[in-house]
Backbone as CSV, one residue per row, in Angstrom:
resi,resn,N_x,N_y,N_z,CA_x,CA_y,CA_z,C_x,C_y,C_z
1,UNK,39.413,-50.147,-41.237,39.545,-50.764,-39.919,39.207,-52.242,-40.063
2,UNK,39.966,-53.412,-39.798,39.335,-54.548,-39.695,38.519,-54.760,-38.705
3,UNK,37.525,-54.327,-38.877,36.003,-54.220,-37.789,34.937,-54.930,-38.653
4,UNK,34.241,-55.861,-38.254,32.726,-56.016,-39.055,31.711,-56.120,-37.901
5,UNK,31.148,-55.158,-38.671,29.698,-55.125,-38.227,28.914,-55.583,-38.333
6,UNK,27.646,-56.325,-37.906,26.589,-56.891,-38.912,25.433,-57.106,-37.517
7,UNK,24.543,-55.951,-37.669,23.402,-55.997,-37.612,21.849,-56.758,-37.697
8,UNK,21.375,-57.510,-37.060,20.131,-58.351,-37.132,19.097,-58.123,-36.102
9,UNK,17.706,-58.400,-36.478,17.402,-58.106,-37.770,16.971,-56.777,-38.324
10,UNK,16.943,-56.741,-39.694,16.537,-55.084,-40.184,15.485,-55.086,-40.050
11,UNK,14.770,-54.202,-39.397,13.478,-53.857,-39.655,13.047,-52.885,-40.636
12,UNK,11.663,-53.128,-40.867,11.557,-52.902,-42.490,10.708,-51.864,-42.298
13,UNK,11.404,-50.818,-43.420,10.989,-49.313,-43.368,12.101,-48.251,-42.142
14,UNK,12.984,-49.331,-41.847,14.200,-48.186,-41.403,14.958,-47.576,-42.674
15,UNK,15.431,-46.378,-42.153,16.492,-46.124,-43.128,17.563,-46.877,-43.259
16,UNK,18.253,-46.823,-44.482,19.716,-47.697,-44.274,20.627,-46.876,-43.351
17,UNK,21.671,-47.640,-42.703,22.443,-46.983,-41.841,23.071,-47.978,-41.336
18,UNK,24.340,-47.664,-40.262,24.602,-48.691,-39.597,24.303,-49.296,-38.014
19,UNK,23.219,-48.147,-37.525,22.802,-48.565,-36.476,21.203,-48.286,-36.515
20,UNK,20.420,-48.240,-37.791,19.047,-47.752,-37.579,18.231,-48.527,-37.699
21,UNK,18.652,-50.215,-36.784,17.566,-51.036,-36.548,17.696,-51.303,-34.861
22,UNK,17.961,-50.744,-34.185,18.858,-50.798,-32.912,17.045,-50.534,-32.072
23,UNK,16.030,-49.811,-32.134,14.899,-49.660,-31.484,14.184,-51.346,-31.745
24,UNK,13.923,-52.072,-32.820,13.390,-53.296,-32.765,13.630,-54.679,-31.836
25,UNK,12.847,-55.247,-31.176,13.012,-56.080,-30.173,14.186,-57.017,-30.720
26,UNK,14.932,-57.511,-30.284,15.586,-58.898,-30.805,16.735,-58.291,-31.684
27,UNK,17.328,-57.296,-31.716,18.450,-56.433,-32.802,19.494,-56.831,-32.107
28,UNK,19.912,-57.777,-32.778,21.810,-57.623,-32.273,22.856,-57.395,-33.218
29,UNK,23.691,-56.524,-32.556,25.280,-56.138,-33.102,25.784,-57.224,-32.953
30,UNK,26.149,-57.430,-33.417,27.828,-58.562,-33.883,28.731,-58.064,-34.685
31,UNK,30.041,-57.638,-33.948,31.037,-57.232,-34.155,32.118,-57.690,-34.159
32,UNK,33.057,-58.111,-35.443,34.205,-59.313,-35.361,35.763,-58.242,-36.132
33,UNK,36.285,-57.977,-34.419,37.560,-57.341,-34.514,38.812,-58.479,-35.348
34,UNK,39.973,-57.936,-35.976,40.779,-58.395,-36.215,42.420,-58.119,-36.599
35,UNK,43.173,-58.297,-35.978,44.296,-57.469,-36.330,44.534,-57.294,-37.953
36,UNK,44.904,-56.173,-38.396,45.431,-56.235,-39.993,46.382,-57.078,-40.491
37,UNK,46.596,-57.697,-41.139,47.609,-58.477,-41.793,48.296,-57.763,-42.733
38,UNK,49.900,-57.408,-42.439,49.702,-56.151,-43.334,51.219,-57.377,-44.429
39,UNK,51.178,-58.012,-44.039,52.227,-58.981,-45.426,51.807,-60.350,-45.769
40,UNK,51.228,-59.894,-47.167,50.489,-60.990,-48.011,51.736,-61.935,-48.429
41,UNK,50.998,-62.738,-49.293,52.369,-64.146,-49.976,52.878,-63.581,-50.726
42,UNK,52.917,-62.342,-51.181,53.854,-61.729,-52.074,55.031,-61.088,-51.469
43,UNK,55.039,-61.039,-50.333,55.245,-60.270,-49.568,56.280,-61.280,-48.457
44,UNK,55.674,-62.294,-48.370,56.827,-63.243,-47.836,57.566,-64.161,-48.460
45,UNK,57.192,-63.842,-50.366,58.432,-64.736,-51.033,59.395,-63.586,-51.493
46,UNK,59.122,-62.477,-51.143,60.063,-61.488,-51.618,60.999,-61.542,-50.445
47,UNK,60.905,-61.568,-49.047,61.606,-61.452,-47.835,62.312,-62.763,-47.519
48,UNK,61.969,-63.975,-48.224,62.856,-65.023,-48.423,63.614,-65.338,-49.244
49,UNK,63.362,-64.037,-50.278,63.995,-64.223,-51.395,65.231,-63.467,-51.568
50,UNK,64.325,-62.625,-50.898,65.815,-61.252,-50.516,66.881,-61.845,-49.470
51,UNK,66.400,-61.900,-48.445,67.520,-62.808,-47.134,68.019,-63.810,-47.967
52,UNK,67.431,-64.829,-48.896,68.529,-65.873,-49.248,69.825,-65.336,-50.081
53,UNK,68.990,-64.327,-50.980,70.253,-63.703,-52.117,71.072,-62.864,-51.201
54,UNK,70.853,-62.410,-50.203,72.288,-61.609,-49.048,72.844,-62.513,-48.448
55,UNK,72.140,-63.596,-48.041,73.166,-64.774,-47.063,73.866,-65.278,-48.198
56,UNK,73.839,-65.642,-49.633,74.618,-66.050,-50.545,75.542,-65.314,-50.879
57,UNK,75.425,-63.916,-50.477,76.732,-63.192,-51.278,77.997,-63.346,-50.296
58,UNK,78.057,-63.428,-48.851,79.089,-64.023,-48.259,79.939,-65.156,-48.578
59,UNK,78.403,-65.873,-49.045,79.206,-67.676,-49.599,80.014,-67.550,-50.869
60,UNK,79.593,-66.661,-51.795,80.650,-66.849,-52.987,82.178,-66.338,-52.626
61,UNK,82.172,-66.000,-51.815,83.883,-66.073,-51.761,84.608,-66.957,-50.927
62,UNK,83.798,-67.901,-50.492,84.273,-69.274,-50.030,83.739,-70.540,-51.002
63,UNK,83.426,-70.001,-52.297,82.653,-71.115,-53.232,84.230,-71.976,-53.885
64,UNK,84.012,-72.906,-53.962,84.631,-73.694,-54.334,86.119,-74.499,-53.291
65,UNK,85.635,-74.484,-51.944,86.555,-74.528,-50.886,86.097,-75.197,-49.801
66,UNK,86.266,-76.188,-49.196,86.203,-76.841,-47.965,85.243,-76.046,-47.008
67,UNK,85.571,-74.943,-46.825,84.677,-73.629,-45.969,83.350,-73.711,-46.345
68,UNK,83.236,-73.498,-47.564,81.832,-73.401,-47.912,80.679,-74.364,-47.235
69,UNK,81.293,-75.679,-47.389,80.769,-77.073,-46.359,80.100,-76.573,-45.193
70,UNK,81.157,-75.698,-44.474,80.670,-75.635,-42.569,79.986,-74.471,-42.997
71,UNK,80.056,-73.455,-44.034,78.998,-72.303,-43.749,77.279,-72.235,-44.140
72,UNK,77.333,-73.487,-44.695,76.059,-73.505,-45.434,74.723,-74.029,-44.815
73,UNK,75.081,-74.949,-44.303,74.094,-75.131,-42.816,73.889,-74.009,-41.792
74,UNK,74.822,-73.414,-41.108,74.334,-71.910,-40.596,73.500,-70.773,-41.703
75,UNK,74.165,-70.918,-42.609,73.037,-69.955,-43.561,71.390,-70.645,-43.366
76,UNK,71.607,-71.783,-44.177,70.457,-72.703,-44.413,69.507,-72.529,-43.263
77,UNK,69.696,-72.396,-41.284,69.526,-72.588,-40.716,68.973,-71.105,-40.074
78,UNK,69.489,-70.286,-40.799,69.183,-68.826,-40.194,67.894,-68.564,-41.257
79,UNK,67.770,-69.179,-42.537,66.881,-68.915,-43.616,65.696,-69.537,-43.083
80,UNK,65.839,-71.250,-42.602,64.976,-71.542,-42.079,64.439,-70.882,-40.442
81,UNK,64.980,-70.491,-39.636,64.552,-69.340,-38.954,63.768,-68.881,-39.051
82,UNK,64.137,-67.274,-40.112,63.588,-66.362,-40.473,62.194,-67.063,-41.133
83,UNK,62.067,-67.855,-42.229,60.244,-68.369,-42.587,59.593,-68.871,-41.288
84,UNK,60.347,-69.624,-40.307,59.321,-69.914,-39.037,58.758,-68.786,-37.999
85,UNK,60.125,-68.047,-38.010,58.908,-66.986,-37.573,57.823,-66.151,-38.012
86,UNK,58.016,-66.270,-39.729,57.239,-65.124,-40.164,55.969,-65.702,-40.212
87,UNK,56.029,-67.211,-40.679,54.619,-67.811,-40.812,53.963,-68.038,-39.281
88,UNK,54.963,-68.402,-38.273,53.982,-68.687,-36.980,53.195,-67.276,-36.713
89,UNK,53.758,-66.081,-36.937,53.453,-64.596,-36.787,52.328,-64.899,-37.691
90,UNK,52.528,-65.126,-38.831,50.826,-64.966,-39.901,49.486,-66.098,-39.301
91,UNK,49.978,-67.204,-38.712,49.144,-67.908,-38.338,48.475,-67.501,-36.939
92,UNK,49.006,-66.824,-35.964,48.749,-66.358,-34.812,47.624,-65.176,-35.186
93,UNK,48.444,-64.197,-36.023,47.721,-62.754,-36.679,46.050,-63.403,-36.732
94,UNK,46.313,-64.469,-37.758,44.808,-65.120,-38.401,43.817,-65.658,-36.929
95,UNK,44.913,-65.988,-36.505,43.816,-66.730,-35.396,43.065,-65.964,-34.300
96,UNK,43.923,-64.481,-33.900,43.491,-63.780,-33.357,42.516,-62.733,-33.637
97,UNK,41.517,-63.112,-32.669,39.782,-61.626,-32.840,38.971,-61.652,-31.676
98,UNK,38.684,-60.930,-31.502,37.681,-60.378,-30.883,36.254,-60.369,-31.243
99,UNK,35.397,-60.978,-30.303,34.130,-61.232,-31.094,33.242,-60.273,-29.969
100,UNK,32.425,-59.190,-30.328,31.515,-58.284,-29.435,30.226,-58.632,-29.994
101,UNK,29.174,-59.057,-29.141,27.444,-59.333,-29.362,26.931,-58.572,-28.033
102,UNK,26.200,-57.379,-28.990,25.468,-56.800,-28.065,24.205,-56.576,-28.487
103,UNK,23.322,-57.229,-27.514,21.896,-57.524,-27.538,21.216,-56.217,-26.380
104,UNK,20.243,-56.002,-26.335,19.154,-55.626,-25.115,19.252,-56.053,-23.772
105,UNK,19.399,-57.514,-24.046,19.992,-57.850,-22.721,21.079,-58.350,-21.993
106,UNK,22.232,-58.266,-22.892,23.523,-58.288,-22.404,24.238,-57.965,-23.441
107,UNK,25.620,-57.720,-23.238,27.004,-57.540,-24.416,28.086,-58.549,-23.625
108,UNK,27.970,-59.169,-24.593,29.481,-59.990,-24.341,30.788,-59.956,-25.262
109,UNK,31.669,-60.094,-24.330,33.285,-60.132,-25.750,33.768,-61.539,-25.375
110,UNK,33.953,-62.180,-26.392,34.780,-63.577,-26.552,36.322,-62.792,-27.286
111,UNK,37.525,-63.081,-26.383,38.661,-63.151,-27.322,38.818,-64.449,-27.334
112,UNK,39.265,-65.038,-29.015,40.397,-65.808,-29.124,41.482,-65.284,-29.490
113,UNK,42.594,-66.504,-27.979,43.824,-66.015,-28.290,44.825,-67.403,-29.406
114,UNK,45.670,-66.716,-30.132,46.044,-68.101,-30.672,46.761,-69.403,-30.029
115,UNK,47.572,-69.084,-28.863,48.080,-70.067,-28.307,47.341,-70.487,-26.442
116,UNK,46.389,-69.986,-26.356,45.426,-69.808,-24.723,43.812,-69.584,-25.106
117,UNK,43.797,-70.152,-23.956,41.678,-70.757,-24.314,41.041,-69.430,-24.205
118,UNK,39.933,-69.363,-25.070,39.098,-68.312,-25.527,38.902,-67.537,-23.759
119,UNK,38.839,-66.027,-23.567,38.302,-65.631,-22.720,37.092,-64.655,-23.020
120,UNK,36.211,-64.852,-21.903,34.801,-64.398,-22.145,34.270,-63.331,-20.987
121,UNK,33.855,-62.466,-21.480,33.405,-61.366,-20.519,31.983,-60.896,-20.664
122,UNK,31.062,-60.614,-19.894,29.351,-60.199,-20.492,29.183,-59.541,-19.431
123,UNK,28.141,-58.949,-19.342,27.775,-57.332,-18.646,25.994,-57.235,-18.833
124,UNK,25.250,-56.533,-18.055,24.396,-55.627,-18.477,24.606,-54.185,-19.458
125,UNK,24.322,-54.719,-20.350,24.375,-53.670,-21.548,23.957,-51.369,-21.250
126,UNK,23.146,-51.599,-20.030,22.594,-50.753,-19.753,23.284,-50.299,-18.727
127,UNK,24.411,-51.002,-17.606,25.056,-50.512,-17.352,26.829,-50.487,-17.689
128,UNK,26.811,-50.851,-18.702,27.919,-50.397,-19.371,28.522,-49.312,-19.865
129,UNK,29.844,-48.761,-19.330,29.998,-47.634,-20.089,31.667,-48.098,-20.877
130,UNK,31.092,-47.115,-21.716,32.454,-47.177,-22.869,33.442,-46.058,-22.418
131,UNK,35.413,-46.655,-22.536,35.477,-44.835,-21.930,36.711,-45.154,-23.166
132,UNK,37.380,-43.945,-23.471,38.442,-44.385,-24.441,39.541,-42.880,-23.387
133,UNK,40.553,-43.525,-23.272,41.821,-42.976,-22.474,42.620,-41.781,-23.647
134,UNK,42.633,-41.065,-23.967,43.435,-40.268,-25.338,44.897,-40.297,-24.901
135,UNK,45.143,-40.228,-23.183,46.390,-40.019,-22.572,46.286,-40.650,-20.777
136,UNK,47.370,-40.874,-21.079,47.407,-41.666,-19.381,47.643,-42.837,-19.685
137,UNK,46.627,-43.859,-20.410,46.628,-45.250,-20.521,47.852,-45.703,-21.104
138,UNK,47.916,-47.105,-21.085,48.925,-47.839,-21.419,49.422,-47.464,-22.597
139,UNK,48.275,-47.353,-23.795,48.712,-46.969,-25.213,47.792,-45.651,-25.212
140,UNK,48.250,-45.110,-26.581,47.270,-44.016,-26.742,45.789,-44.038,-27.632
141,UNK,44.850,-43.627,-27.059,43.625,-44.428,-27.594,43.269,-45.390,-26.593
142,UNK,43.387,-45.731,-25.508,43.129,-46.728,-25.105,42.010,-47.429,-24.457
143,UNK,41.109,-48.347,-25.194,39.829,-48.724,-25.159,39.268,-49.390,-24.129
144,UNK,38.531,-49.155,-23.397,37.812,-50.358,-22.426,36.196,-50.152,-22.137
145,UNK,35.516,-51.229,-21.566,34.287,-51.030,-21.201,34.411,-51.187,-19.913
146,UNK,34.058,-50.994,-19.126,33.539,-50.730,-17.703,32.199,-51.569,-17.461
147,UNK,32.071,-52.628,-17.002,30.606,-52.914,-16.389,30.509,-54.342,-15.780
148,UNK,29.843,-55.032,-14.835,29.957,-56.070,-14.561,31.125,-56.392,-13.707
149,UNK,31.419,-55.448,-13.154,32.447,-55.261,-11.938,34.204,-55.108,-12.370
150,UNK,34.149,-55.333,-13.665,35.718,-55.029,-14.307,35.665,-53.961,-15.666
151,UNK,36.865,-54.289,-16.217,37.160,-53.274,-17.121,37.414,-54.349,-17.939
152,UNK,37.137,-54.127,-19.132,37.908,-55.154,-20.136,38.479,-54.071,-21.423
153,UNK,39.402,-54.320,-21.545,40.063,-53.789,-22.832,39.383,-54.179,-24.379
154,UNK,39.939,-53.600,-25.187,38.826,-53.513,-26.500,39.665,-53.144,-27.448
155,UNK,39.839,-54.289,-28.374,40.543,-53.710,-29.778,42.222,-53.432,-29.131
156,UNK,43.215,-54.217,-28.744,44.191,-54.381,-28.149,45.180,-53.770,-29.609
157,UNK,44.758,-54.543,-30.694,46.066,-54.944,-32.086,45.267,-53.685,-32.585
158,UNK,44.311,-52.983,-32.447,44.417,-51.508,-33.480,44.834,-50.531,-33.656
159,UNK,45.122,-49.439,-34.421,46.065,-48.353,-34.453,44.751,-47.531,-33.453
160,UNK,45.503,-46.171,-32.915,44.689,-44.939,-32.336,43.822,-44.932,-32.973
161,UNK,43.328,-44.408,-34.130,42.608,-43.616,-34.872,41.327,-45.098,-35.373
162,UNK,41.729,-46.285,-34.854,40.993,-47.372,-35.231,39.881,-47.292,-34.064
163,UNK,41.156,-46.980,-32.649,40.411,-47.427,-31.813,39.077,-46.274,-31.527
164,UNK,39.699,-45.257,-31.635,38.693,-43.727,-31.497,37.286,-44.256,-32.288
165,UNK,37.765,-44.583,-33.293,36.283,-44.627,-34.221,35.793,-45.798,-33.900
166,UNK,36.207,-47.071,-33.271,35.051,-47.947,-32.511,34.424,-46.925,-31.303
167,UNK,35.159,-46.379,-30.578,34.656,-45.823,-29.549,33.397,-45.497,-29.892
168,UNK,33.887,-44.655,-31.050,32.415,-43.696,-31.698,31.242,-44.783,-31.439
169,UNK,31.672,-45.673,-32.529,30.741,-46.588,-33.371,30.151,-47.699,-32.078
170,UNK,30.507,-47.869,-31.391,30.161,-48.787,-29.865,29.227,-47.531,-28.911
171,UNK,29.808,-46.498,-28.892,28.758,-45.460,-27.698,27.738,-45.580,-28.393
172,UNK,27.618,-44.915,-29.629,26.494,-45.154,-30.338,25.480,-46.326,-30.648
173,UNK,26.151,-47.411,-30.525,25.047,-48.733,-30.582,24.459,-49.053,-29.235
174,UNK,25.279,-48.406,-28.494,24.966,-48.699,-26.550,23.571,-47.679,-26.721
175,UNK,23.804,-46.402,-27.223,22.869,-45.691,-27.040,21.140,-45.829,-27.823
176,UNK,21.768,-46.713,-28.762,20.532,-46.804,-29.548,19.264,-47.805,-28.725
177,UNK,20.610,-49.113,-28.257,19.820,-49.850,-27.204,19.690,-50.017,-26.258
178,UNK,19.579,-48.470,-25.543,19.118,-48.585,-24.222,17.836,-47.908,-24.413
């Protein structure tokens, strides 16, 4: 899951775990969601590499001919295309997360979005509830907290089975610190 967790501070003589410093005064979760990136640079010189060698096989049978002239800029132009979208898509991917800090005395979520100003939501931690939708909701799995007079959604870019197991992993840190 691109989820990180990270826990402060440990108190000493807990067991290891991922929520078994959650009773000590001053313990906060910090949790930094992120969509997966699932196509590395290997991955986008192969898909430019491939689209250029198919847009070329049209051109060789206008190679050596006046035609070739007017078709090569539309190729050129569909090639350049295809890399602008793939990289604005990888740069957006990167820029987008979700940041969850939940303390004793409040939980807040900061999203950044990549192209719109950060939005921020915080709550009493104690009356927060976590609910996860299996069916009905928009998607399946579908995450929100409840508290502070709205609902905010949670983990938007994760698969089902991502979102289920924050569910888990969030009831459980709610519960440790209340």
């Amino acid at each position: 899951m691109p989820a990180i967790w990270t826990i402060t501070p440990k108190a000493s003589g807990t067991p290891p775990g991922a929520f078994a410093v959650a009773q000590s005064d001053g313990a906060e979760y910090l949790l930094i969601l992120s969509p997966h990136l699932s196509m590395g640079a290997e991955g986008f010189v192969a898909i430019i590499g491939i689209s250029a060698g198919l847009l070329a096989l049209p051109l060789l049978g206008v190679l050596g001919t006046p035609v070739l002239w007017g078709l090569i800029p539309f190729a050129g132009l569909a090639l350049w295309g295809l890399w602008y979208a793939l990289q604005r898509n990888s740069r957006e991917r990167q820029s987008l997360q979700e940041e969850l800090r939940l303390t004793r005395d409040v939980i807040e979520i900061t999203r950044i979005n990549p192209r719109a100003p950060a939005q921020r939501w915080q709550a009493n931690p104690y009356w927060v509830r976590v609910s996860l939708m299996e069916r009905g909701g928009p998607v399946e799995n579908y995450l929100t907290l409840n508290g502070g007079g709205r609902a905010v959604e949670l983990g938007a870019f994760l698969s089902p089975e991502e979102r289920a197991s924050l569910h888990d992993d969030l009831s459980r840190a709610l519960r440790h610190l209340r």
